[in-house]
Structure formats: C-alpha cells, structure tokens
N, C-alpha and C positions, 0 to 999 in steps of 0.2 A: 504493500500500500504506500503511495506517493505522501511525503511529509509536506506542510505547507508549507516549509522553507524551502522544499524541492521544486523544481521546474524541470517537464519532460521535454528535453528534446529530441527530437525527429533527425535522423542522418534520412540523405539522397538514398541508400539502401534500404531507406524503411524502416531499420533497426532504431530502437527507442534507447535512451539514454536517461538516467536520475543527475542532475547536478543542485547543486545547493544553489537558490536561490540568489542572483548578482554576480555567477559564474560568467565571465568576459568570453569572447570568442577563441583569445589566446590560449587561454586555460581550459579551455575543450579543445583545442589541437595540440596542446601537448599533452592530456590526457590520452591522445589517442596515437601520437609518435614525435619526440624530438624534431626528426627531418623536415614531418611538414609543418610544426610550426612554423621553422624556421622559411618556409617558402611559402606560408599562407599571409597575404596579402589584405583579406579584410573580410566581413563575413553575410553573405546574406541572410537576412531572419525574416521568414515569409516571404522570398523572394527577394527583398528590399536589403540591396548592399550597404553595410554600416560597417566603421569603425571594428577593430577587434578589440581595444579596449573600454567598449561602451559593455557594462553588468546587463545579463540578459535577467527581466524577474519575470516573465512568464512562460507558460508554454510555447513552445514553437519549434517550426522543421525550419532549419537551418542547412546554409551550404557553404563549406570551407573554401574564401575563393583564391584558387593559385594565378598564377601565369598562362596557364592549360584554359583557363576559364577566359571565354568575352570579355563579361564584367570582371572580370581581373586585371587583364590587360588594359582595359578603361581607368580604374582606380591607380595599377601599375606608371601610363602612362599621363594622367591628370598629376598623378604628384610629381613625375618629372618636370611637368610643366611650370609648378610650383617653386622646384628649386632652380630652373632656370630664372625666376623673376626674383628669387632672390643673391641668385649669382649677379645679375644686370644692378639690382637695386645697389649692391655691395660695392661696384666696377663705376655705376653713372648714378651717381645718387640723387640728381634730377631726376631721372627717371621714373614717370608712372605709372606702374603695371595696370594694366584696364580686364581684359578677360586671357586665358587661357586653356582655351576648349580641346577635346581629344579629337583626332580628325583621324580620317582614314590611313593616311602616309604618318601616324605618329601624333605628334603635340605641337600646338603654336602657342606662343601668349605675343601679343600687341601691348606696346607700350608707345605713349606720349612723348618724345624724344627725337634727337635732329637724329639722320639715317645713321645706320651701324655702319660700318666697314667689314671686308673680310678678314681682316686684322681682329678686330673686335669680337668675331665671330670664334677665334682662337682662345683670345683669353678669355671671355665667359664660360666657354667650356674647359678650361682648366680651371677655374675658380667651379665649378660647377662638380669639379671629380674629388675639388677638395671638400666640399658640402657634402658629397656623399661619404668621402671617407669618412669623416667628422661621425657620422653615424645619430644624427639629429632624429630627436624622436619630432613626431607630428601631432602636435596635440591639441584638440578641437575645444571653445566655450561659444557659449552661447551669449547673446546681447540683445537688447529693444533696440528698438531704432534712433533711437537717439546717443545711447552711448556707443553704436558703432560708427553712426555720423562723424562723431566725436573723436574715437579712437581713427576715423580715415579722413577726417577734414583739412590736410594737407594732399589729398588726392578727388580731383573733382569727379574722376570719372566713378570712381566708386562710390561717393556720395549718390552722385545720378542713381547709380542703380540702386543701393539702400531704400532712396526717396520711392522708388518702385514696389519694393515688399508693403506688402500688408501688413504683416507682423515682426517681429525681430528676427534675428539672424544669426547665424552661427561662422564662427572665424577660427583660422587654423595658426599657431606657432608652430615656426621650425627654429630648434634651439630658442634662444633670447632675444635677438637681435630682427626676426624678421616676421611680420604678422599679413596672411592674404584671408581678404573675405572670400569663404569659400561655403558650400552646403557639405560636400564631403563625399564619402569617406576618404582614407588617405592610406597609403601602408604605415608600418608598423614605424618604420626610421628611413632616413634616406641614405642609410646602407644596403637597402634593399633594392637598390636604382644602379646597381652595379655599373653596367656599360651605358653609357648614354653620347649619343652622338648627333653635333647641331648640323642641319642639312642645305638652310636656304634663308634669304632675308628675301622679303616682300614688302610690299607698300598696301596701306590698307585705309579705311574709314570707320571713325569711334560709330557703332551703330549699322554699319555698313553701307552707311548714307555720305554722298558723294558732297551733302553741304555741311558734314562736321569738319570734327577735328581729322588732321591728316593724320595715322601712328605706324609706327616703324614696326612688321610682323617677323618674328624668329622662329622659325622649324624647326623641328628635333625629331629621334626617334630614340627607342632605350628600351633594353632589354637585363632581362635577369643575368646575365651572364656574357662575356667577351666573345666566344664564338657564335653565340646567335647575333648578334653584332655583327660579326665579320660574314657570316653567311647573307645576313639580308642586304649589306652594304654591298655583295658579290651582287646578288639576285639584281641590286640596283642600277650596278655595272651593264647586265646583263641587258635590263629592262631598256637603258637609255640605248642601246645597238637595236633595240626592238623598238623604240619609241616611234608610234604609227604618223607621228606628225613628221619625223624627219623623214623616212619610210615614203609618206604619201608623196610629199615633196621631189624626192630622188625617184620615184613611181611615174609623176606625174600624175596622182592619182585625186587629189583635190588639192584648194587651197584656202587662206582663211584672207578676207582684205578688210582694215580699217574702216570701211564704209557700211560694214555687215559684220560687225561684231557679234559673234557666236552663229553665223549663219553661213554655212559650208557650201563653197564654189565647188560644184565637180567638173571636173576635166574630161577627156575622151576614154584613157584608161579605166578611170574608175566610174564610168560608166557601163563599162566592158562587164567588173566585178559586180555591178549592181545588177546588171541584165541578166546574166548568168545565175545570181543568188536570186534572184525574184521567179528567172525561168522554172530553176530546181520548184520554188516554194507553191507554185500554181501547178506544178505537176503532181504534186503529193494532194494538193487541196482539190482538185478536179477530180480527184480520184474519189476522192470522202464524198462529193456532192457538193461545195459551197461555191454559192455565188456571187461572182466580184463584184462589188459597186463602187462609186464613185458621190462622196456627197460634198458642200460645200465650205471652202475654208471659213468660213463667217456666216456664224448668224447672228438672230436675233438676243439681245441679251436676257427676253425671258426666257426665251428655252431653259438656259442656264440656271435662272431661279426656279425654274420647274424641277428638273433635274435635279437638282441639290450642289452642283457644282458651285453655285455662286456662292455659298453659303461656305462653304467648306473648302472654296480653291480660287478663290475672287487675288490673293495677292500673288498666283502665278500666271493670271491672265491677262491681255492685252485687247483693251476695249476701243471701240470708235464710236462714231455715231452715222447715219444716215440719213436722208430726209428730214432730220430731228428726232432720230429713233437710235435708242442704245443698241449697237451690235458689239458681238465678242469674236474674236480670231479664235478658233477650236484650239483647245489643250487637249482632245479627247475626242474622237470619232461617234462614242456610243448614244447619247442622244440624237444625233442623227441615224440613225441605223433604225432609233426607235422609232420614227417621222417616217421610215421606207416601211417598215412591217403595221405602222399604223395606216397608208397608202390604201390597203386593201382589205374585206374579208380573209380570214386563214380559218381552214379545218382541222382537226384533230389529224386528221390524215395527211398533212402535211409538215408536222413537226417528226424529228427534230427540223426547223427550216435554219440555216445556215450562210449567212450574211457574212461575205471577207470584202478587207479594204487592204490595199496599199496608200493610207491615210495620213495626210501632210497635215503636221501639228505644230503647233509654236507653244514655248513654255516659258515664263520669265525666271532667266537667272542674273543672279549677279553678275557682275565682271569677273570678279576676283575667285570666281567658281567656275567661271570658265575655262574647257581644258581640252583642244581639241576634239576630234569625235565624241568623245566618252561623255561631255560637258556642253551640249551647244542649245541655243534656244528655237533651232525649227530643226527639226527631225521627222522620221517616218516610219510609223506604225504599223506591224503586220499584224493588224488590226481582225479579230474575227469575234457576232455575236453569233450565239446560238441561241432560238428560240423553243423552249422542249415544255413538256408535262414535266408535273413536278416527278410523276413514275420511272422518267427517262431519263433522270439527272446520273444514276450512277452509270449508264452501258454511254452517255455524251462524255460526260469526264474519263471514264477507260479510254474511250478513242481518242480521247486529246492528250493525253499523258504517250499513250504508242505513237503518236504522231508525232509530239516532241520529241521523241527517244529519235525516231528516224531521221530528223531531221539534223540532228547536233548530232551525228553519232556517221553522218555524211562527211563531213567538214573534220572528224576524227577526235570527236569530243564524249567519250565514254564515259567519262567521272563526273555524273550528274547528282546534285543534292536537294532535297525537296525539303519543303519547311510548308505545314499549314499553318496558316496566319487569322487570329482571329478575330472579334467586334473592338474595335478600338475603344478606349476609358473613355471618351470625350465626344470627336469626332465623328456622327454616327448620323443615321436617317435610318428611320422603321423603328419597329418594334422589337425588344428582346425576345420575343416567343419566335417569332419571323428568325433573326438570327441563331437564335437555338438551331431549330429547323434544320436552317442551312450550313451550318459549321458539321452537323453528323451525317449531313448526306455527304458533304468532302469527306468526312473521316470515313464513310461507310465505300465510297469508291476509291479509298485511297487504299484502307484492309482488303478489299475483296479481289483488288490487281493486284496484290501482294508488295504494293512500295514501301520502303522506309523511309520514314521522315520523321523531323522534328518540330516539335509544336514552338508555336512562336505567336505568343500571347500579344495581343493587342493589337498586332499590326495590320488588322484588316483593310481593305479599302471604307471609303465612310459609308459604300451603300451597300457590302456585304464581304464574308470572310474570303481567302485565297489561298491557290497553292501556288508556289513561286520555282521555280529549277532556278538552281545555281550552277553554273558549268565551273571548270577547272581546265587553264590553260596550262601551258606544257611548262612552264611558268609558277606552278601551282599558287597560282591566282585566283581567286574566285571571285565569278561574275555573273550578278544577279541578271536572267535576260527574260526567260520566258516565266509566264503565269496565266491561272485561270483562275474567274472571279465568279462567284456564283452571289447572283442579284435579285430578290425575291422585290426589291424595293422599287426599283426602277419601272418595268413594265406597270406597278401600280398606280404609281403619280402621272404614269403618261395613257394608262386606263387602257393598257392594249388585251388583245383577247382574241378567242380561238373559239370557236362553236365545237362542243364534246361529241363523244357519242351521244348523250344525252339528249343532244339539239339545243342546247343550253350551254349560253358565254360564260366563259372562266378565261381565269386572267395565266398567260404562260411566264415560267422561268426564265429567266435571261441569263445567260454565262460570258462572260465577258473571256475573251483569250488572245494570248501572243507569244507568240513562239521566242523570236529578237529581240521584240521590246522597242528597242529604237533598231531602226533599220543602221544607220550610220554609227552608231554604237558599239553596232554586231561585226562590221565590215575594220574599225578598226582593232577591235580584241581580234578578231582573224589576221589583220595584216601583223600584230606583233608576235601571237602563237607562230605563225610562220617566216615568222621575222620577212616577211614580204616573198616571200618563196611560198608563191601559191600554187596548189596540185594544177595539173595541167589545165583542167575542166574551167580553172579561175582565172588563170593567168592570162594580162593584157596582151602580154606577146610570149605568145608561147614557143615559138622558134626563130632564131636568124640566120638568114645565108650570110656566109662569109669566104667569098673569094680569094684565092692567095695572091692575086694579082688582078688588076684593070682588064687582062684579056678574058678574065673568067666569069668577068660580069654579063654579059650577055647570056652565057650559058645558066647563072644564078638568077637573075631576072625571069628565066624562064621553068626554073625551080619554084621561083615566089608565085609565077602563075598559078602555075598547077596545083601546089598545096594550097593556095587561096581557093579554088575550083573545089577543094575537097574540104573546106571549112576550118582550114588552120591558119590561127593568124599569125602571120610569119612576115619578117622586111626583110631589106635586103642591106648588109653593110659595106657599100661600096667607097666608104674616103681612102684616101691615101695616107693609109696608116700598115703599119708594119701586120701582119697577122697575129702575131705576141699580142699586140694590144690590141687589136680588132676583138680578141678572146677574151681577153683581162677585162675592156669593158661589158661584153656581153654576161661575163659573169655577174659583173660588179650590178648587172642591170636588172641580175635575175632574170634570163631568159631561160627558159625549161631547155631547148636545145640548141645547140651550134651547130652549123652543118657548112663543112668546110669542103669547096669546090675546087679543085686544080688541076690540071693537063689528064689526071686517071681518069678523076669523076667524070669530066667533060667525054671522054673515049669511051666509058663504061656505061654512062648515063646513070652515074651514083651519085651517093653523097656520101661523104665522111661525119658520123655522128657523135656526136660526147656531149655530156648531160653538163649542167648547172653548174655539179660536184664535178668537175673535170674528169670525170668517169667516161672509156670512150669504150660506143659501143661498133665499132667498126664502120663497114659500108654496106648502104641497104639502096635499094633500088628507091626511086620516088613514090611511085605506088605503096611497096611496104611500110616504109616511113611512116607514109598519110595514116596506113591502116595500124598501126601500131600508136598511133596520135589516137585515133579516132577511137580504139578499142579503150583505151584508156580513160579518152574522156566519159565513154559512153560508162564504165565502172565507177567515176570519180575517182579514183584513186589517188593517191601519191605514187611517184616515179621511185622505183625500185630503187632501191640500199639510200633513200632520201627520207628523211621527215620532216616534223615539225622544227625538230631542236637543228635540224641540220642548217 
C-alpha cells in the first residue's frame, strides 16, 4: 500500500515505481543507474519536459530525457544557446541578448549589437568551452512581472516581452554572474554541453519585423560528445558539395532573382526534371482512376472564411482586392476542389471520386526563412482530394499509403517513417466526437496495412488528424514530404453531398493527400540525394558526343540525330578543346554518358562509351546504345556500379 508521502511513478515500460514524496528527476535516475544520470538531460512528467531538479509531489508517468530523445536535444540544444549569450554578454558587455530559439540546423540567439566579425566568432567560442568546462549548474526562480522588469531593465528587449506575459515568469542562473529570462527546462550544468561549435552570423529583425531594431544573429550547433561533433561537421562538408542551390546553378537547373524573392525561375533543364517527375506521377495516378483539374490561383476571400482557413492561416496569406471585393492568392488547392464536386449531383456509386491537381500555391514567408527550394513562397502541390463514404475511408487510405510507397521507393527512397498526427490543443474547427471518429479510422487503416508509426500528438491539421511519410536521404536526413489528411469538417461547412442507396443526401468524407508536398521541395532533396547525378530516366542531358577531332564532327552530329530520333537527349561537344577536357567537363557536368567518336567509330559506325564514373563500357553500335538508354529509362533505374552516394 502506497504511503502519502509516497508518489507512484510511471517508467515508459509501464513498470510502476514508490518514491518519497519531493523525489527530483535526478534522484530517480540514479536510483535506476549512475551512467544515465549522468546523461539525462531533464525530465518529462506527463509529457511536459521540466527541470531534473524540480521535487516531483504527485503521481505521475515520467520520461528520463537523454540526447537519444527530441525533446532532449531541444533542452540539450536551448541551453547551448544560453551559454553562448553568456559567452557574448562576458566578451561585448553592451551586448543585449533578445531570444535564443532551437532551430533545425542547431541554436541561434540575436542580440542588439554592431555586427560580429569572424574573429569574434573564434573567441566567443572559446570563452564558450571555458563556461562549459567551469561546469555551471542552471538554476531556475520564479518572479511577477515587475521584479523581473526590474531585474532586466537594463535590456529593453526583454522588458518588451515580460510586458507581454500575463502572469510572472520564470528566469534561469548560470553560475553568478549571468541571468536569461527563460521558461525552461535546462540541463543539469553546462558541463553537459561538451562539444559545441558556432557555425554562421546573420543579420536579423527584433520581432522579425523589417521596421524594428536591426540585431546581429549567431549559429551554433552542440553535441554531447566531440565525435558526434566531428561526424555532423563531416555530414556538413558533405551537405554543402550537395547543396541543391549550387547544384541547380552548375545544372542550369533554376535560378532565384532579386525581383522574386523566394519565387523560383526554372530554366530548360529543370524543366526537363519537372516533366519527367510529373510524367512518372500521372502515370501511377491514371492508373488508380483520379482526375486532373485545374482551379484558380485567387479567389474570393470568403471562401477562405468559409473554409476555416482565414481563421487559422490569414498571416501566411497574400490578399488583394477586386472590383472592391477581398480576394486571397490560394495557400491550398482544397476548397477549391470542394466548389468542383459541389459543380454537380454525385451518387453513392461514384465515390470513392478522386480529384488530383498539379496546384500552384503561394505561402508567406519570411526573408530570413528563406532557403532555396526547400524555403520559397510559390510552390506546387501534388495536390489530390478524395471524396468517399465514411465505410471507405480505411480500403482509400490503404491505396494511398501503397501508392506513396511506389512512388518514393522509384526515385530509391526505401527508408520511409510514418507518424499519425492528431486534433491540435488550440487550432481546430469541428467537433471533438467528429475528430474522435477520424483519428481511429487512420489508426484503424494504419493497423490493418500493417505500418508502423508513431503517434504525434497534436499536430493535426486545424480541420482534421494526418498521417505524414518522412523519407530519408542517402544523407540520413529526414524529410517531411508526403501526407494524408482525413476531413470530416470541411465537406460540412461547404454542405457537399452524395445521394445513398437510400435515395437520401448524406454529406461524404474528404481526404486531403500529397505525395511531395511541395513539388520544388521534392526536386531539390533529389538533386542533393544524388548530388545532381540523376538516374538516366531524370537526367537533363543524358548523353554527349564527343569527337576527338573537328573531322569527326560530322560523323557525331549524325550520332546526335539519331539518338534524338530515339528519345535521348544527347548534344554534341564540338569546341576546340583537347579530349582530356572535353571528358573532365562532361563529367564535371554530370552527363550519364560520353560517347567518344574517332577514325574507328566513324569506319565501324560505333561509338566508344564510358559512364559519368569514368567507367568504360566499350563500343556499341548506335542502335544498341539507344536501346540500352531506352531499356533503362523505361526500368528507372540507376546506371550500374553508380548510386546515390556516388
């Protein structure tokens, strides 16, 4: 029998534990092993990551969180953050730390200050190695709004935001010397911040707003240990010979211009690669039954408050007006989609019916989020809704999850991760019984196709739960692309409907789905998985003649015919350049083949072939060639002894 000074906690195992009442998170990891105290980081209780030295008095299931953990690495990396603005504050003691949020690539904090140097960038991170040697514990209090006014009123920006809390605030010490408002948690000391390494300075705006203060932004990243350090700093190396923007560039595959901030130019190539990847995608979808439409980039802007979009997504959209009428530039295809199936009667006998777009969307982002492909504000959507009975929801989600599979798994994307995502805390339209509903029909089609995944609380869309695929580049990068949204809410507000067996209206399911997610998104994680070495099926030029001499061009020229005649896109490289580099560049260019012409070829009616990888694979007549191109595209394949990594 549990004593009231006892409190039961709950381990991730399920296994139940007695501690005495004001037992710390500390003190329940080294009740259970020396090592992981020493690597637990902070501790969630009911989900909710807190302090390890915060006394637990009640019951609760608790989770020990390391490095291994998300929210680990978030807590891991938010305290680096921390000691970097106290490394700064120590170094420019003008200096006024403003925020310091966890970001994807690691940790930033902004601070009020004339711009750093890369000089400077040196020694905050050695003042930064000596804060962690120091081995400073982090220790949190609490304050009203007025004494932490008070305690910050030599820093305007964080007054700002205090002025913002409703209630009072919580602020964190490291060592004596240096205090940041913070909500928390934090690791145990910033000895625990082992390797930490600052990566870029940026130019930023207090608020993100282009008429505040200007503030000078620091990157970092930081790991538990020196060689996870050197590993991701390698992967780094790696990433920037992959980076699809220098890639596109050297491609000629798009471009980005001042005039069109975050609005991507494409060029001839990478129209090649978009033709190709869209051919594939309407092949697989023709095949299922869905049909293409096409709706308009602007409409009206009540749609949008019918919808629910305005409500829940009004600061990522870009409005005008018309005749004196609000119009909105589309973030999103699907209330339009709902205006084509509201177009006409539908019968029971017609569902599931299956509505796909290639749908040009615009999204407002910042500047300072802008990031190539991966980051831009008009993109394109391989946009698809399904209209089904609520009976047919689990056999529409099986064929959309196979469909996905086939599709990434072309392109040589096996390592697929699935997360259902569910009714968001806040952000939300319908009713909880409505999302009940439809959160167990995904779990019910998600068990019965046998997928694993992981649940991921909250993060549903606002008008209903999702499943999301996460792929993994060669890179082992993961990249959110494709999802399907199941919508009970939407066809209601817009009153759409299907006549049953019955002879009687009932309103259908809506499933919202995408495979890519962003069309141009998808094309750049491709160009850096294959570091621009795309399988033959992709490739802008996928073969070049190359003459050993000006007398051989006539005979090449009539090489480029013919394999054009047979659907290969091939040029011819006729300058007067030595053959060494006539090679060297076509490599350097990424051409899938070289086909070298000279006094034989021209006698034999051959060509001399060798791959990308200077791999050669002898002499094949013109015909063969074609049909060994052609065999290949038609498999998609990668070119033998070549891959991603190659």
């Amino acid at each position: 029998m549990q004593s009231q000074s006892e409190v039961e906690i709950t381990l991730p195992d399920g296994n139940k534990r007695s501690y005495a009442s004001g037992t710390t998170g500390l003190e329940i990891a080294k009740s259970i092993s020396e090592g992981l105290a020493r690597r637990t980081l902070a501790i969630a209780i009911d989900g909710i990551p807190k302090d390890l030295h915060l006394p637990i008095t009640a019951d609760a299931s608790i989770k020990l969180l390391t490095f291994d953990d998300k929210e680990g690495v978030e807590v891991f990396r938010h305290s680096s953050a921390h000691v970097l603005a106290q490394a700064v504050v120590a170094i420019f003691p003008d200096a006024k730390p403003t925020i310091g949020p966890v970001v994807e690539e690691g940790f930033y904090y902004d601070f009020f200050h004339a711009p750093f140097t890369e000089d400077d960038l040196g020694r905050i991170e050695k003042k930064m190695q000596e804060l962690i040697s120091a081995k400073l514990p982090f220790r949190r209090f609490e304050a009203s709004r007025d004494e932490a006014k008070a305690l910050f009123q030599d820093n305007p920006f964080k007054v700002e935001l205090i002025e913002g809390f409703e209630e009072g605030t919580t602020y964190y010490k490291q060592g004596d010397d240096f205090v940041d408002l913070c909500r928390g948690p934090h690791v145990q000391h910033t000895g625990q911040l082992e390797a930490v390494k600052l990566t870029k300075l940026a130019g930023s705006y207090w608020r993100g707003k282009a008429d505040r203060e200007k503030l000078q932004r620091i990157y970092g990243i930081s790991f538990p240990n020196k060689k996870q350090l050197k590993e991701h700093l390698d992967a780094l190396e790696e990433a920037k010979k992959r980076d699809h923007r220098k890639i596109g560039a050297e491609m000629e595959l798009f471009s980005f211009h001042e005039e069109g901030p975050g609005f991507p130019f494409w060029l001839p190539n990478g129209m090649i690669l978009q033709k190709e990847i869209l051919g594939f995608w309407r092949l697989l979808h023709e095949v299922l039954g869905y049909q293409e439409v096409k709706t308009p980039i602007m409409l009206s802007e009540s749609l949008w408050h019918r919808s629910g979009h305005y409500e829940n997504y009004k600061e990522n959209m870009y409005f005008t007006s018309i005749d004196e009428g609000g119009f909105a530039i589309k973030p999103m295809n699907c209330p339009g989609h709902v205006l084509l199936y509201n177009a006409k009667k539908h019968s029971y006998r017609e569902l599931p019916l299956k509505i796909a777009e290639f749908g040009l969307v615009h999204r407002h982002e910042l500047s300072g989020v802008l990031h190539g492909l991966f980051r831009v504000r008009m993109f394109t959507q391989d946009d698809a809704h399904i209209f089904c009975t609520e009976d047919q929801i689990k056999d529409v989600i099986i064929e959309v999850m196979s469909l996905v599979k086939s599709f990434y798994g072309a392109f040589g994307f096996e390592d697929v991760h699935v997360e259902l995502s569910t009714r968001p805390e806040d952000k939300f339209i319908g009713d909880i019984e409505v999302w009940n509903r439809a959160e167990q029909a995904l779990q019910d089609a998600l068990d019965a196709s046998g997928t694993k995944y992981k649940l991921n609380p909250g993060d549903g869309a606002f008008y209903g739960p999702k499943i999301d695929f996460h792929i993994r580049d060669c890179m082992k990068r993961s990249w959110q692309c494709g999802t399907v949204q199941l919508d009970f809410n939407l066809p209601m507000r817009f009153e759409a409907e299907y006549v049953g067996s019955d002879n009687q209206p009932h309103t259908p399911v809506m499933i919202h789905r995408a495979i890519m997610g962003s069309f141009e998104r998808f094309i750049g994680i491709l160009t850096e998985h294959y570091a621009g070495k795309f399988p033959l099926w992709l490739a802008p030029e996928q073969a070049i003649v190359v003459p050993v001499s000006d007398k051989f061009s006539e005979y090449g020229a009539s090489v480029v015919s013919e394999l054009r005649a047979a659907g290969i896109r091939v040029r011819i490289d006729d300058r007067n350049e030595t053959l060494g580099k006539k090679l060297r560049d076509a490599q350097l260019a990424r051409v899938n083949y070289q086909l070298v012409v000279g006094e034989r070829e021209v006698e034999t009616g051959m060509v001399s072939v060798r791959t990308r990888a200077n791999r050669q694979l002898g002499s094949l007549s013109v015909p063969a060639f074609a049909a060994r191109c052609q065999d290949e595209i038609s498999a998609r394949r990668l070119p033998e002894g070549e891959g991603a990594d190659a």
